[in-house]
Each structure stands twice: as structure tokens, then as C-alpha cells.
PAMARPA-184611 format. One record per atom (N, C-alpha, C): residue in three letters; atom name; x, y, z. Coordinates in Angstrom, 3 decimals. Each point is the difference from the previous one (the first is absolute). Layout:
PT  torgu  keti        c1        c2        c3
PT    ALA    CA         X         Y         Z
...
This chain:
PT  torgu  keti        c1        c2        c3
PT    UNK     N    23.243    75.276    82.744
PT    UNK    CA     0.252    -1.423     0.143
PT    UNK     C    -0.773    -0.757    -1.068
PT    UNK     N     0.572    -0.705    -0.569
PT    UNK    CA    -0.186    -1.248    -1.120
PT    UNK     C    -1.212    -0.758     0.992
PT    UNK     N    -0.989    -0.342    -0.709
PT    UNK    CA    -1.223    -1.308     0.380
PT    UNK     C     1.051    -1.282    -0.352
PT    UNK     N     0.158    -0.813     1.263
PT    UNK    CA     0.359    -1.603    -0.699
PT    UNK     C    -1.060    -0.636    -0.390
PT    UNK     N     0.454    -0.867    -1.211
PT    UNK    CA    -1.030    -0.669    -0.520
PT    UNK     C    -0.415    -1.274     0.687
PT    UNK     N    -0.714    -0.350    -0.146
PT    UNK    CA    -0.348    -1.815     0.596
PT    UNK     C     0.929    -0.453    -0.386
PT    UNK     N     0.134    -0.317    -0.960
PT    UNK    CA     0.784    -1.076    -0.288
PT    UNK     C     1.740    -0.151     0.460
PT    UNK     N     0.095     1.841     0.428
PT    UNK    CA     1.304    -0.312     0.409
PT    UNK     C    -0.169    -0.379     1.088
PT    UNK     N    -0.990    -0.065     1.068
PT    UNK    CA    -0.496     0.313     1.470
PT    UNK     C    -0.141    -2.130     0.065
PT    UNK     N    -0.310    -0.204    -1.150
PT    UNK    CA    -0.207    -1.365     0.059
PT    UNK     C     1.054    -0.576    -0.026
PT    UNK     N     0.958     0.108    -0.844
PT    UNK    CA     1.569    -0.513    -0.074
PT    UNK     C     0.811     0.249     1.155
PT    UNK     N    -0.673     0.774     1.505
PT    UNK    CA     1.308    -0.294     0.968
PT    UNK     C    -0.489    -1.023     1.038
PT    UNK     N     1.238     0.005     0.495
PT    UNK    CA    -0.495    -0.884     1.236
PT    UNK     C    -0.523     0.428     1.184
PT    UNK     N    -0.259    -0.977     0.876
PT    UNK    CA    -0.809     0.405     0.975
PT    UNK     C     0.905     1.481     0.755
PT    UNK     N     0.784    -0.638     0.436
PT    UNK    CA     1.330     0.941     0.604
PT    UNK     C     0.097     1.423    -0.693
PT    UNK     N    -0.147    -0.134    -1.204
PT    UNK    CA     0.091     1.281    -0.699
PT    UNK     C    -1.851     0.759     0.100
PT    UNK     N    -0.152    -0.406    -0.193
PT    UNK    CA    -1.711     0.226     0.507
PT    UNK     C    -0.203     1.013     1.166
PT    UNK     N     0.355    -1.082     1.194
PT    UNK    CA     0.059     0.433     1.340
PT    UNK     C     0.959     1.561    -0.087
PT    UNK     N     1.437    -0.528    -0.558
PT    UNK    CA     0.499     1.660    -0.003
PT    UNK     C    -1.064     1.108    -0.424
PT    UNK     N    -0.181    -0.534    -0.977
PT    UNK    CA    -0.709     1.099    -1.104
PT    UNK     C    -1.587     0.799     0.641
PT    UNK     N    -0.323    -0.870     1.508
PT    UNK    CA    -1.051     0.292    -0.110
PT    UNK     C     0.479     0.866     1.403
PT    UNK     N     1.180    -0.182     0.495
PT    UNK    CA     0.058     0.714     1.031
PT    UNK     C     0.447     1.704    -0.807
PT    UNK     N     0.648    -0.100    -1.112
PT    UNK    CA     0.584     1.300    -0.375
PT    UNK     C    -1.177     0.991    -0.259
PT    UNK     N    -1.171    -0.980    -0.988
PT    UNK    CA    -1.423     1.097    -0.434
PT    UNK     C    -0.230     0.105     1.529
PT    UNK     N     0.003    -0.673     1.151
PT    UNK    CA    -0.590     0.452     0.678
PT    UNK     C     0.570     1.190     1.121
PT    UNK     N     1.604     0.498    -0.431
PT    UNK    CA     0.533     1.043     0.735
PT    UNK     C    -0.205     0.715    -0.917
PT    UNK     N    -0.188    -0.102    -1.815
PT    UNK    CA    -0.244     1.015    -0.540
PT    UNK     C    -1.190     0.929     0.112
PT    UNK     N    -1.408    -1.346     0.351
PT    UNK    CA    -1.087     0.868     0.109
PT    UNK     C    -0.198     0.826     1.230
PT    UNK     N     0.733    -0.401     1.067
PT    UNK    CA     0.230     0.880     1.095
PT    UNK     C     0.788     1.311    -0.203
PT    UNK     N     0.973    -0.382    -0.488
PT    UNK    CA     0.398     1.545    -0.831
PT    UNK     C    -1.195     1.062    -0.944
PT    UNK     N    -0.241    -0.509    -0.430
PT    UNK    CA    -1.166     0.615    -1.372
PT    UNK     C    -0.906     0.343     1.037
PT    UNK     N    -0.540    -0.525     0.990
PT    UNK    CA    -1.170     0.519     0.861
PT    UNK     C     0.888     1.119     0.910
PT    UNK     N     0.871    -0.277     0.739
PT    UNK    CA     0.330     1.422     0.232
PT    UNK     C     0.269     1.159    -0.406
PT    UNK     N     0.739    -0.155    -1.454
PT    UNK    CA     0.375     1.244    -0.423
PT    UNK     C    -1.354     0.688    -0.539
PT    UNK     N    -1.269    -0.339    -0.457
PT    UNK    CA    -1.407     0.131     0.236
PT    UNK     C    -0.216     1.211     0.903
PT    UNK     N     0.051    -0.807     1.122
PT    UNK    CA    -0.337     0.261     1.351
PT    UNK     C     0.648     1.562     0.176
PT    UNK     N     1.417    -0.103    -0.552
PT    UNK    CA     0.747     1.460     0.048
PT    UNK     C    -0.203     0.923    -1.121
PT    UNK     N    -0.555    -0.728    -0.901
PT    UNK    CA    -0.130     0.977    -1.200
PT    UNK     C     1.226    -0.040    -0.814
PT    UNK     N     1.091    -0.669    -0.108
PT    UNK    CA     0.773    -0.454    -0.899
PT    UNK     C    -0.231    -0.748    -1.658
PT    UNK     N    -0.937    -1.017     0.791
PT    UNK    CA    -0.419    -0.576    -1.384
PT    UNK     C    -0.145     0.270    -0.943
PT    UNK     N     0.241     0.292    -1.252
PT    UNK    CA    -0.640     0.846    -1.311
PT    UNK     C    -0.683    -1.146    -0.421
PT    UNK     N     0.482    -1.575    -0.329
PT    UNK    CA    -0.509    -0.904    -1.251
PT    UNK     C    -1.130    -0.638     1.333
PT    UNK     N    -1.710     0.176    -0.193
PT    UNK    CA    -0.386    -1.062     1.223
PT    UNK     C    -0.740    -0.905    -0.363
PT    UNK     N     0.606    -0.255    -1.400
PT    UNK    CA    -0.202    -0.974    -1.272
PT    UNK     C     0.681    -1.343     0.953
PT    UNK     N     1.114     0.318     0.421
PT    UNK    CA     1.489    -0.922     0.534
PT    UNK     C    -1.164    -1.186     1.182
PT    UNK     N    -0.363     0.925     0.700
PT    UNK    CA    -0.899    -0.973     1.307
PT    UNK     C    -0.797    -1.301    -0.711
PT    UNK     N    -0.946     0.562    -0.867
PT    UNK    CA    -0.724    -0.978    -0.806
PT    UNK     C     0.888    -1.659    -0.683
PT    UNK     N     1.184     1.060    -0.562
PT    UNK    CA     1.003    -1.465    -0.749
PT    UNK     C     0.256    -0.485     1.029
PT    UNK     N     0.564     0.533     1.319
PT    UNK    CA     0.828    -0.524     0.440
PT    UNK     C    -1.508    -1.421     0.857
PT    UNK     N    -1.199     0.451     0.639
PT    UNK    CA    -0.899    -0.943     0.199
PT    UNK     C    -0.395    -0.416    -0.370
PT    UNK     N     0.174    -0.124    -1.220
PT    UNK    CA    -0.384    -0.971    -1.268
PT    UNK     C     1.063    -1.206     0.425
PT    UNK     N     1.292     0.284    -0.185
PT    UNK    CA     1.212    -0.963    -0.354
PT    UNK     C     0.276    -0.262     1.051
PT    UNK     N    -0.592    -0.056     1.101
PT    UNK    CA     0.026    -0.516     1.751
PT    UNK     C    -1.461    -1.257    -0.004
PT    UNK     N    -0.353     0.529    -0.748
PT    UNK    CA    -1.728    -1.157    -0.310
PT    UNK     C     0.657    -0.947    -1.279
PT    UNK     N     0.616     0.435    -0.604
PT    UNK    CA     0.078    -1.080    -1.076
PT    UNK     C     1.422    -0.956     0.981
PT    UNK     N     1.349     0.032     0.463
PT    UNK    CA     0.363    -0.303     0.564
PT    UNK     C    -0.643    -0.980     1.725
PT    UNK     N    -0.729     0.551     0.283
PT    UNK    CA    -0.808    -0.504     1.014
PT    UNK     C    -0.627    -1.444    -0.524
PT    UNK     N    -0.961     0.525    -1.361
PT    UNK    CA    -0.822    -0.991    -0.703
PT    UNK     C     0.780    -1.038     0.091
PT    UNK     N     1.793    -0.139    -0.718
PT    UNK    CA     0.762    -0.792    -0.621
PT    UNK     C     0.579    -1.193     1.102
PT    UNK     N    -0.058     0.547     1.186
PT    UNK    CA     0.803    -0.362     0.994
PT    UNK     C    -1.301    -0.824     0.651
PT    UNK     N    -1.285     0.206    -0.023
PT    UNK    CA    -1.407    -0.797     0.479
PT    UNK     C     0.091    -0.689    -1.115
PT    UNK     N    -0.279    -0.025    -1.404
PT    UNK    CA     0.296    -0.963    -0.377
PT    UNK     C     0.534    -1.093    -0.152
PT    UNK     N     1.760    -0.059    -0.005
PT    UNK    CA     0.808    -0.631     0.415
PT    UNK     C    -0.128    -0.772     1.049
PT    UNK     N    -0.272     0.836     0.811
PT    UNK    CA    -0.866    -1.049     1.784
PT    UNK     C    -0.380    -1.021     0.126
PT    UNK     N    -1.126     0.235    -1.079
PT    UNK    CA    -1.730    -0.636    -0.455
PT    UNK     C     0.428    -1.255    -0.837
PT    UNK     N     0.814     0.043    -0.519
PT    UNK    CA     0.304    -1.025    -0.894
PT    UNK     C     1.176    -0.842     0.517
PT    UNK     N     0.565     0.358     0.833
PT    UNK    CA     1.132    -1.054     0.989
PT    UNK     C    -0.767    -0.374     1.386
């Protein structure tokens, strides 16, 4: 999986946000199980993927903070 950048993470809307933060967050549930089973090969993937659940998170408190 591709890292999104800020700036694309900055260009959506709230709505798209909210999607986006529900998908990292069935993805990282995926990535932690297959772990769990020993599937995983890349466990590089967990790290991006809680990275880009914190930067998304950040974007959406921001937004908040300032309306």
C-alpha cells in the first residue's frame, strides 16, 4: 500500500475523511489478524497503515478546532 500524502489527505472533505478513516481502520484490523495467524509477510504494512489513521485523525481535529 502507497503512504497518502498530507496534502492529498488535506484536499478531501470531511465526508471523504470519515470514509477514509473507517477503511484504514478495517484495514488495520485485517493486518493485525493475519499477524495473529502468521499470514502476514510485509509487518512494515501495520506501521503505514497507523501512521495514516494519526495523520487522518490529526486532519479531522483540526478541522473541528477551527470551526
Amino acid at each position: 500500500m502507497a503512504r497518502t500524502k498530507a496534502a492529498d489527505i488535506r484536499a478531501k472533505t470531511d465526508d471523504e475523511l470519515g470514509s477514509r478513516l473507517g477503511e484504514l481502520k478495517k484495514e488495520q484490523f485485517n493486518l493485525r489478524f493475519q499477524r495473529a495467524s502468521g499470514q502476514l509477510t510485509n509487518t512494515a504494512q501495520i506501521a503505514s497503515v497507523r501512521r495514516e489513521i494519526a495523520q487522518v485523525r490529526t486532519m479531522i481535529r483540526e478541522r473541528r478546532k477551527a470551526s
